[in-house]
C-alpha positions as a printed Julia matrix, in Angstrom:
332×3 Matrix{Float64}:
 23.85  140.05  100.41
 22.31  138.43  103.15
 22.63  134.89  104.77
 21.72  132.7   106.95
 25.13  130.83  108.42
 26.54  128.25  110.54
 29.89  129.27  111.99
 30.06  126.79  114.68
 28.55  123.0   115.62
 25.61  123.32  116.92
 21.61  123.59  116.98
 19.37  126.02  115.32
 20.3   128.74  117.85
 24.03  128.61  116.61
 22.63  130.25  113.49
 23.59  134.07  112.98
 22.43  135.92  110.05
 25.48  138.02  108.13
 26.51  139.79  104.75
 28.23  137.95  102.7
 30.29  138.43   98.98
 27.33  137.74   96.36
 28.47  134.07   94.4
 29.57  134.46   90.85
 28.29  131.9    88.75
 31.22  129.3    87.24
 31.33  127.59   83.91
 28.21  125.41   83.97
 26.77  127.2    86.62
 24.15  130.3    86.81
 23.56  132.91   89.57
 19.78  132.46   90.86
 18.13  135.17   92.8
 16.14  133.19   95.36
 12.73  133.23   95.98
 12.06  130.92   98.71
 14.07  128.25  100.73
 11.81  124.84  102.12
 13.64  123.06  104.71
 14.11  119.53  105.1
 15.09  117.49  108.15
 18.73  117.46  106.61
 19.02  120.92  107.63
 18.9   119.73  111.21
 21.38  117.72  111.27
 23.9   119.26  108.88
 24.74  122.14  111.33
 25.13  119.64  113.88
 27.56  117.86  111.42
 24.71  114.83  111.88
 24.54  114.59  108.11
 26.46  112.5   105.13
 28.5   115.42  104.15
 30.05  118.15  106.46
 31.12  121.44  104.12
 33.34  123.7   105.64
 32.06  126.57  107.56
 30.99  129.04  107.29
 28.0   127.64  105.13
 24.32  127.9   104.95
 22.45  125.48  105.53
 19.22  124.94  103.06
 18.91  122.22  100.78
 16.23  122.98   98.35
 15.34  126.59   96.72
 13.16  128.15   93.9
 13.98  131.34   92.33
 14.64  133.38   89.46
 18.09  133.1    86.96
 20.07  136.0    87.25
 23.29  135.46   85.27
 24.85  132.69   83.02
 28.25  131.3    83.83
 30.28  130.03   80.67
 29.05  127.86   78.55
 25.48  127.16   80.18
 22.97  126.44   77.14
 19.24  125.69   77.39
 18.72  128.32   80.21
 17.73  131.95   80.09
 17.76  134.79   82.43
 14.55  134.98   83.87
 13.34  131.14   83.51
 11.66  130.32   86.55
 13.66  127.44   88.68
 13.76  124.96   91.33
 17.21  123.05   92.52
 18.53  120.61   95.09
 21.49  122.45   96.46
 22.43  120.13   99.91
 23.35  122.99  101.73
 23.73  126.58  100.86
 20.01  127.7    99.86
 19.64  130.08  102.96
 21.14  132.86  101.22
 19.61  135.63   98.71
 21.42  134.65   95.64
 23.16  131.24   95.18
 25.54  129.77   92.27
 23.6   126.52   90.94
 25.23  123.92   88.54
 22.77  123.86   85.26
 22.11  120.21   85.5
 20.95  120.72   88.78
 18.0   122.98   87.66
 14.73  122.36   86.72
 12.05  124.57   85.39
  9.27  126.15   87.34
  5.84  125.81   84.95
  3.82  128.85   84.63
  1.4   129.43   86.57
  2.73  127.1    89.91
  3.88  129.92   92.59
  7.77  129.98   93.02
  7.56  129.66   96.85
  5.24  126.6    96.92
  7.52  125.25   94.05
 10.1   125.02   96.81
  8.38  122.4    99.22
  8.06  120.14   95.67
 11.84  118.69   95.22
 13.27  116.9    97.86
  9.81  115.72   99.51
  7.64  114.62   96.19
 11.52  114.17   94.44
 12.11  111.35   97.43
  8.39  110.03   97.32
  7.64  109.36   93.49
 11.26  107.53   93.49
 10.07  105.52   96.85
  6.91  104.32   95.59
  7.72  103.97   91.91
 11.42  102.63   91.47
 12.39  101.09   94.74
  8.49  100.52   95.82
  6.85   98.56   92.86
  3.48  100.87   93.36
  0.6    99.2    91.81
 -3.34  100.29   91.25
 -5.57   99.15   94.11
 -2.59   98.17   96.53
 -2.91   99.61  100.72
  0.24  101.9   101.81
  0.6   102.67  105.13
  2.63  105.79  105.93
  4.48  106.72  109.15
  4.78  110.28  109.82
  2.26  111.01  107.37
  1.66  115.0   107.78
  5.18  116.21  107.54
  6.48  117.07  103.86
  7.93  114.17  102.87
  4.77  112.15  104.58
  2.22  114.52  102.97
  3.95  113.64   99.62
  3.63  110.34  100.04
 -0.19  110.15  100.65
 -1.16  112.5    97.73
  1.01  110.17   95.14
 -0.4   107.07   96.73
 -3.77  107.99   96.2
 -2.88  109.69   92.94
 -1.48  106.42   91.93
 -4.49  104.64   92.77
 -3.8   103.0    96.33
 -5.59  103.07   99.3
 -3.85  105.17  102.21
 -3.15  104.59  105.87
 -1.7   107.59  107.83
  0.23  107.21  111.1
  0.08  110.47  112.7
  1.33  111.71  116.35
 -2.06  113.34  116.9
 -5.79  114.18  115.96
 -4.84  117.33  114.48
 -2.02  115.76  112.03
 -4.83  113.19  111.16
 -6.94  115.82  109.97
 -4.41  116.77  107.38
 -3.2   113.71  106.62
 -7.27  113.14  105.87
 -7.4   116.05  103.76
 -4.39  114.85  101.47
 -6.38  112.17  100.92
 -5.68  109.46  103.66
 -8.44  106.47  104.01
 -7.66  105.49  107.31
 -5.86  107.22  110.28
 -4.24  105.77  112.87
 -2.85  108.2   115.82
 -0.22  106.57  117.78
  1.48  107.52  121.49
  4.93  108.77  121.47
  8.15  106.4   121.83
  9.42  104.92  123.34
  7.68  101.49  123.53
  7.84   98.68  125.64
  7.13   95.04  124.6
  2.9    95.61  125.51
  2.93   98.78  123.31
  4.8    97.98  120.62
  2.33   94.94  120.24
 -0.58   97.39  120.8
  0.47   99.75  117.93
  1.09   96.97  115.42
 -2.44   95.97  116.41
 -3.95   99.41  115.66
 -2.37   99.49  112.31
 -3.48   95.77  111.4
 -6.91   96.89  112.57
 -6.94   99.91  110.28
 -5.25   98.0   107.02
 -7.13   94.92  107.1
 -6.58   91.26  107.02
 -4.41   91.71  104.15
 -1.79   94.07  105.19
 -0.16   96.89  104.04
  1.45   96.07  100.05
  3.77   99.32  100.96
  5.07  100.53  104.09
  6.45  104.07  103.41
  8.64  104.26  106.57
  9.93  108.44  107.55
  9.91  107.55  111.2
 12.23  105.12  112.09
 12.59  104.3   115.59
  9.94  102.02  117.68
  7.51  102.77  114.84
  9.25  100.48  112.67
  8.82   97.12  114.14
  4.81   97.36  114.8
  4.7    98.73  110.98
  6.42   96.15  109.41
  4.36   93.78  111.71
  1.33   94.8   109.76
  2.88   94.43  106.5
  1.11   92.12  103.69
  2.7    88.68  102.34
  5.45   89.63   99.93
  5.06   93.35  101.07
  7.61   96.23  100.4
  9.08   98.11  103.52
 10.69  101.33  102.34
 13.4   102.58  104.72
 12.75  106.43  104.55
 14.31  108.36  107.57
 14.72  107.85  110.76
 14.18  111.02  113.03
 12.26  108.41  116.07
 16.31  106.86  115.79
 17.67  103.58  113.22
 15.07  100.5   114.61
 16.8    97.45  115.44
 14.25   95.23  113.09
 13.64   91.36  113.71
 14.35   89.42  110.51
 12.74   86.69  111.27
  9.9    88.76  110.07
 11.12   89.41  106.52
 10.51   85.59  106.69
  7.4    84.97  107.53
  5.72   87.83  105.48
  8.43   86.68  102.77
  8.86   90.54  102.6
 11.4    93.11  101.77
 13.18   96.07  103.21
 13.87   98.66  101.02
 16.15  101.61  101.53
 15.2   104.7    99.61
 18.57  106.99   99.5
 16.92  109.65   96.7
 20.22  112.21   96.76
 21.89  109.35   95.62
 19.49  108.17   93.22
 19.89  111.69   91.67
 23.47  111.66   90.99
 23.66  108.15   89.61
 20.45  108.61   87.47
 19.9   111.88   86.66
 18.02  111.32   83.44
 15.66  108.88   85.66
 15.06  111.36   88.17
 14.43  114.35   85.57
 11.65  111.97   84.23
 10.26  111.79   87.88
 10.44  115.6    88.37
  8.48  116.16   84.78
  5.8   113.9    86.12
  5.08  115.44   89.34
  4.91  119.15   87.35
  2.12  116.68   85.02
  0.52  115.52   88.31
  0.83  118.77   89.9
 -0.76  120.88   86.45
 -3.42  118.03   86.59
 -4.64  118.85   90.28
 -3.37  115.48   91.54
 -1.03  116.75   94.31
 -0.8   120.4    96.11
  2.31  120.44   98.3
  1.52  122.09  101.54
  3.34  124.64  102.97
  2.07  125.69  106.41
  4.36  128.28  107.51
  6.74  130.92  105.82
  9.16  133.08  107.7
 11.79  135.67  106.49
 15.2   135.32  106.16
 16.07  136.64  109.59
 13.59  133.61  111.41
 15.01  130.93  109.72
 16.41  129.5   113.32
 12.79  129.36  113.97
 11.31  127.18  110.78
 14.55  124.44  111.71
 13.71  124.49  115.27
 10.14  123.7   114.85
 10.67  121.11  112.12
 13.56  119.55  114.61
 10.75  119.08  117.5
  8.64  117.14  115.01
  6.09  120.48  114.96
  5.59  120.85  111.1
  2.94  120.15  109.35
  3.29  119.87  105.06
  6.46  122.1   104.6
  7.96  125.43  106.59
  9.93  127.47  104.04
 11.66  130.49  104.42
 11.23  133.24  102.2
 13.35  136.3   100.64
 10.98  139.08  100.36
């Protein structure tokens, strides 16, 4: 079968396509014939052994998949071949069949298409833990998002709004803002590209004050990281939440003295952990974004598919901060 593999450090161009043995499923595990692959700014950095973990090579990379279940391994109850599936793999999804431990599934409801199912996991997976257990959402509070028409930024304006909160997107340019506004987004605030000096960093915290209000932002949902970081949290409400995302812009040196004065906090969000040390917790999350999704409350976005062979292509584009919603790469 074929995949998509990383034999050597490197970029997306290090990437070679090759056959490979097809997996047989373990005990616990079943052999799914994937449909679609999303990727995830972990898939940048994992071939550039950036990431947490660093498996052995050869590996492909590919974090999240949906797809169809082939085969049972031993002792897997509860599952069925042909049940429709979605899974959090952390690498190895950029292949045509995959071995998947059973707890790590979950089902696919009819009627949602199996490759848009794959943009729902690891984006709306991080985003409904953000807001919800590390966040504190509430009805009627402001959330201001950074990097808010990616995946993972897209996600987070949808459940806002779905949650009853008014949105502010920070977007890189007019055409971003225009999705961002069609998720849902109240207010849109298009800022330059880093880096900052002193005078700009001041001027961006001043556009998003501006465009939250005198009360500042109950949430900031930060993806961005970088010089972003400061102005945001700058425009952040009394007793505000600052959720620590990602940081693709780079890790922002943040003055405390801030936290202080807005008696605020700064949250980290770390949802791969999350899942392993509360898996029941995070199944519950994942049931209610299939309810929000069946209800018409969120849509995840995917912009762009590309075959197996282009894969290189959908990492490099999501790597130069070009995607909009999701880029998945698909099997057929």
């Amino acid at each position: 079968m074929k995949a998509v593999l990383s034999k050597q450090v490197g970029g997306p161009e290090t990437l070679v396509v090759d056959d490979i043995s097809e997996p047989v499923p373990g005990k616990g595990e079943v052999l799914v014939k994937v449909a679609a692959c999303a990727i995830n700014f972990p898939d940048t950095l994992i071939i550039k052994d950036l990431y947490q973990f660093k498996p052995p090579r050869p590996f492909a990379p590919g974090g999240e998949i949906s797809g169809t279940i082939e085969a049972l391994g031993e002792g897997v109850t509860g599952w069925q071949v042909g049940d429709r599936v979605i899974s959090g793999l952390g690498h190895g999804g950029l292949q045509e069949k995959v071995a998947v431990a059973a707890v790590r599934l979950f089902m696919v409801p009819d009627g949602i298409d199996l490759v848009q199912a794959s943009a729902l996991l690891m984006t709306y997976g991080t985003t409904i833990h953000g807001l919800k257990d590390r966040g504190d959402i509430k009805e009627g509070e402001t959330v201001l998002v950074l990097g808010a028409a990616g995946g993972v930024g897209l996600s987070a304006v949808e459940l806002a709004k779905a949650y009853g909160c008014r949105v502010v997107a920070g977007v890189s340019t007019e055409e971003k803002g225009e999705v961002a506004r069609n998720a849902g987004a109240d207010e849109v605030v298009v800022y330059p590209r880093a880096p900052f000096d002193k005078d700009q960093s001041k001027a961006l915290a001043k556009q998003f004050k501006d465009a939250i209000g005198p009360d500042g932002a109950d949430i900031v949902y930060d993806i961005v990281g970088g010089d972003y970081s400061e102005p945001a949290l700058r425009s952040i409400a009394w007793e505000g939440r600052f959720l620590v995302v990602g940081f693709p812009a780079g890790i922002a040196k943040m003055p405390l003295n801030l936290t202080l004065l807005k008696s605020c906090d700064i949250r980290g969000v770390f949802w791969g952990a999350f899942t392993a040390r509360e898996p029941e917790r995070n199944a519950r999350n994942i049931a209610e974004l299939f309810e929000l999704w069946q209800a018409g409350r969120i849509n995840p976005l995917v912009s762009e598919t590309y075959p197996l062979d282009r894969a290189h292509e959908a990492i490099t584009k999501l790597e130069n901060r070009g995607a909009i919603g999701k880029l998945v790469v698909t099997m057929d």
